[in-house]
C-alpha positions as CSV (number, residue, x, y, z in Angstrom):
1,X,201.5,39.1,216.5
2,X,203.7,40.3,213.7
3,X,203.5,44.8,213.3
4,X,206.1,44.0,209.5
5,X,204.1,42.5,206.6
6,X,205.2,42.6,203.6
7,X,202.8,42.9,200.2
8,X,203.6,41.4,196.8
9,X,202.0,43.2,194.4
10,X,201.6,47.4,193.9
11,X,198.6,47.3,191.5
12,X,195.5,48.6,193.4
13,X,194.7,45.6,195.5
14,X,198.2,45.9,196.9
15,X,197.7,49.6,197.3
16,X,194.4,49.1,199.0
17,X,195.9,46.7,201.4
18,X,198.4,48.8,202.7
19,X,196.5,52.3,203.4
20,X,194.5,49.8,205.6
21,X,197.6,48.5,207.3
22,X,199.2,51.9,207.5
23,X,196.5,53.6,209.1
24,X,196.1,50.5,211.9
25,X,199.6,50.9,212.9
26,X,201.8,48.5,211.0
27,X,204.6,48.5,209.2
28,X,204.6,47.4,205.6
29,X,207.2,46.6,202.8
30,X,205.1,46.9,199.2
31,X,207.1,45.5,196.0
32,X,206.5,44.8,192.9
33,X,208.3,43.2,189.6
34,X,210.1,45.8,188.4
35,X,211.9,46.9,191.6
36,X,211.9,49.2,194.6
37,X,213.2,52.4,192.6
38,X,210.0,52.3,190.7
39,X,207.7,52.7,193.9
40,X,209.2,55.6,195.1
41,X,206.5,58.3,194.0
42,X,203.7,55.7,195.7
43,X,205.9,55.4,198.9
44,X,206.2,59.3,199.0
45,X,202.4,59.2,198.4
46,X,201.4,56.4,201.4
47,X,203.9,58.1,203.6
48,X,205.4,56.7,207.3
49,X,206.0,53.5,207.7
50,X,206.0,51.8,204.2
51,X,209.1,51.1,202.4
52,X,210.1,49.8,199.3
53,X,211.6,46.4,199.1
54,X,212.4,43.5,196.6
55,X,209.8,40.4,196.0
56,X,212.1,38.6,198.6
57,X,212.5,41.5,201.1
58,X,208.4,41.9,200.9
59,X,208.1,37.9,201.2
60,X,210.6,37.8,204.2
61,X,208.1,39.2,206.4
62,X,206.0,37.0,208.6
63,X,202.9,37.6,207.0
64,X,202.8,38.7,203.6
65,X,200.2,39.5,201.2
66,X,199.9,38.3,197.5
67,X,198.2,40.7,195.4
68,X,200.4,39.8,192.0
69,X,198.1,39.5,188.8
70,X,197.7,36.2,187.7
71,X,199.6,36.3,184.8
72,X,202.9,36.7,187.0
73,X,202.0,34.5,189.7
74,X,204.2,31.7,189.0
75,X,207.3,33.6,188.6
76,X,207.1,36.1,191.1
77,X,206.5,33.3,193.9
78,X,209.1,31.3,192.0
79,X,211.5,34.2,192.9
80,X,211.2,33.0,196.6
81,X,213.4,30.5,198.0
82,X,211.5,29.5,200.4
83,X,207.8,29.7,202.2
84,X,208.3,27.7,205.0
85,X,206.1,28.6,208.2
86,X,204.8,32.5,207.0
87,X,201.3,33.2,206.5
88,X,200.6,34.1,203.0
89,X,197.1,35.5,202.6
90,X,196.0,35.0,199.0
91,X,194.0,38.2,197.5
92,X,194.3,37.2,194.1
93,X,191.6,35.9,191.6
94,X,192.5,34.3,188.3
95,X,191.8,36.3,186.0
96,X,194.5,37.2,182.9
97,X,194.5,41.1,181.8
98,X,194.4,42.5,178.6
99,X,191.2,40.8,177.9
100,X,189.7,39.7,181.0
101,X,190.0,36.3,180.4
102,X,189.2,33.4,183.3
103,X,192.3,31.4,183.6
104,X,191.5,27.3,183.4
105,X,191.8,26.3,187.3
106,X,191.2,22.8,185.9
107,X,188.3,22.0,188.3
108,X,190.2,23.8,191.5
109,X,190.0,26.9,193.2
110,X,192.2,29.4,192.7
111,X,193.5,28.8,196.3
112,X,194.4,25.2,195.4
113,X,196.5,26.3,192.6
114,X,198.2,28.9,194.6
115,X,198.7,26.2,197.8
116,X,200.6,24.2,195.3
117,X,203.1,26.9,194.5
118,X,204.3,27.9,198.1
119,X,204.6,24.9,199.3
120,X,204.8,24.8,203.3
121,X,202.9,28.5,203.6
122,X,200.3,28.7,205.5
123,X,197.7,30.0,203.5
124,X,194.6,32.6,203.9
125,X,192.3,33.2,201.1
126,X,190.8,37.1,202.1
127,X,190.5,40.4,200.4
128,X,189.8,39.2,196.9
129,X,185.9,39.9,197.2
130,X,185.6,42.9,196.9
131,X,186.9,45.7,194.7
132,X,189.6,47.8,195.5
133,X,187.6,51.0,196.1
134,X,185.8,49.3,198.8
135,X,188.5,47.4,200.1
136,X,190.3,50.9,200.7
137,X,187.3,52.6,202.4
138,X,186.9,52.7,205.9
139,X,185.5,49.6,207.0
140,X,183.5,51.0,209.4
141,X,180.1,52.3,208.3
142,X,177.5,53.8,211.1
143,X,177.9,51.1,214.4
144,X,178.6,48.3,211.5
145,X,181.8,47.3,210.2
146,X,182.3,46.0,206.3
147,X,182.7,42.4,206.3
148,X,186.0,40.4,204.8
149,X,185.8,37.0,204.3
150,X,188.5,34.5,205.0
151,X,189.3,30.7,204.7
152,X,192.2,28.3,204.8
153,X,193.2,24.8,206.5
154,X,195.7,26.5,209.1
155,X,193.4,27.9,212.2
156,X,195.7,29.4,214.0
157,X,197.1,31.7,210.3
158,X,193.3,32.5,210.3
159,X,193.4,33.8,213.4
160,X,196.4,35.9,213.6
161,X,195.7,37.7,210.5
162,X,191.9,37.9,211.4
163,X,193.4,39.6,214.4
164,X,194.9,42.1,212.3
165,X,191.9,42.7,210.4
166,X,190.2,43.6,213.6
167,X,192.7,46.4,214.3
168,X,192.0,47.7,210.6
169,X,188.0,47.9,211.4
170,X,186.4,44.6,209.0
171,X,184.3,41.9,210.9
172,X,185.7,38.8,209.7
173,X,183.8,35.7,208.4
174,X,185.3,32.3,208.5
175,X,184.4,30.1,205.7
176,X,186.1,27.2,206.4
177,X,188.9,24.9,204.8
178,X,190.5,26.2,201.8
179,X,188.8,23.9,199.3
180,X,185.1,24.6,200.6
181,X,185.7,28.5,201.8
182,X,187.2,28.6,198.8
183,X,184.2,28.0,196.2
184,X,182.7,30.5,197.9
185,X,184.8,33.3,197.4
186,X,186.1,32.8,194.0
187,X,186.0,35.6,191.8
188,X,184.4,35.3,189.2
189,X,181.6,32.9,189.8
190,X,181.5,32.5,193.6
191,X,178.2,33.4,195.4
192,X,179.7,35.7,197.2
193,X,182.3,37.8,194.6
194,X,181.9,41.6,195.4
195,X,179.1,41.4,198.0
196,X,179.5,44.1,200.1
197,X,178.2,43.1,203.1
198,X,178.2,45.2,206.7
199,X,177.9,43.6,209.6
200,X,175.9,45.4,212.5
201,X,176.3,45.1,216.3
């Protein structure tokens, strides 16, 4: 199992993902569209073993995490020359800042969309639930742990990176294929959008 995963994405989400990661032992390169440089004071701030990298040094890892807002989706994945064979969990949700407006998915899930712009990922839809102040809490509440739900058509992506979920402290839930798993946790309007669920021995 991989300890390097890179994160697209330095907005809160991003953030939130790698405290978690840094405090389970792994090593993470965070970027974000306007270069390495400009992460320096939140790389000083998460301390050892995060770095600062370009969209393609963050996307080189082996699993790699895209917290982009929507509105720069296409281009920053564009950026990439290729996705072949990494597992790319999705924590997005469609939704286009200033204005909070719900982007038209035509029908889809955001998931879908995203599957069709890395072609030959293998894709995990987890962490875009619940908000960032939870997602950055410890996950481990009394004897329960907080619960992150994932889906996705690749098993075996599912179960590395639920594997590294683990090691942070969430119990993970497997929804199922992308499409169906994916109804479910789309934010806004899925049934289970910021449920913050623990999950007891």
């Amino acid at each position: 199992m991989s300890t390097y995963i890179g994160i697209l994405g330095a907005g809160a989400i991003g953030q939130s993902f790698a405290r978690q990661l840094l405090k389970a032992g792994y090593r993470v390169t965070i970027s974000n569209s306007r270069g390495p440089e400009s992460l320096a004071p939140l790389v000083r701030e998460l301390g050892s073993g995060v770095q600062a990298g370009t969209v393609k040094e963050a996307a080189s890892a082996g699993i790699v995490i895209l917290a982009v807002p929507w509105k720069h989706l296409r281009e920053v994945v564009a950026s990439v020359p290729t996705w072949e064979g990494r597992i790319v969990v999705d924590a997005t949700n469609p939704i286009i800042n200033p204005g909070y407006t719900v982007a038209d998915l035509g029908g889809r899930t955001s998931s879908e969309v995203v599957a069709d712009l890395i072609p030959g990922a293998r894709l995990v839809k987890a962490g875009n639930t619940l908000p960032a102040e939870v997602l950055a809490a410890d996950p481990r509440e009394g004897s329960g742990r907080r619960v992150i739900f994932v889906s996705g058509d690749d098993a075996s992506a599912k179960e590395e990176f639920g594997s590294v979920l683990d090691k942070i402290g969430f119990a993970v839930v497997d929804l199922g294929g992308l499409v169906a798993g994916g109804k479910l946790q789309l934010f806004p309007g899925g049934p289970l959008a910021v449920l913050n669920l623990i999950q007891l021995p």
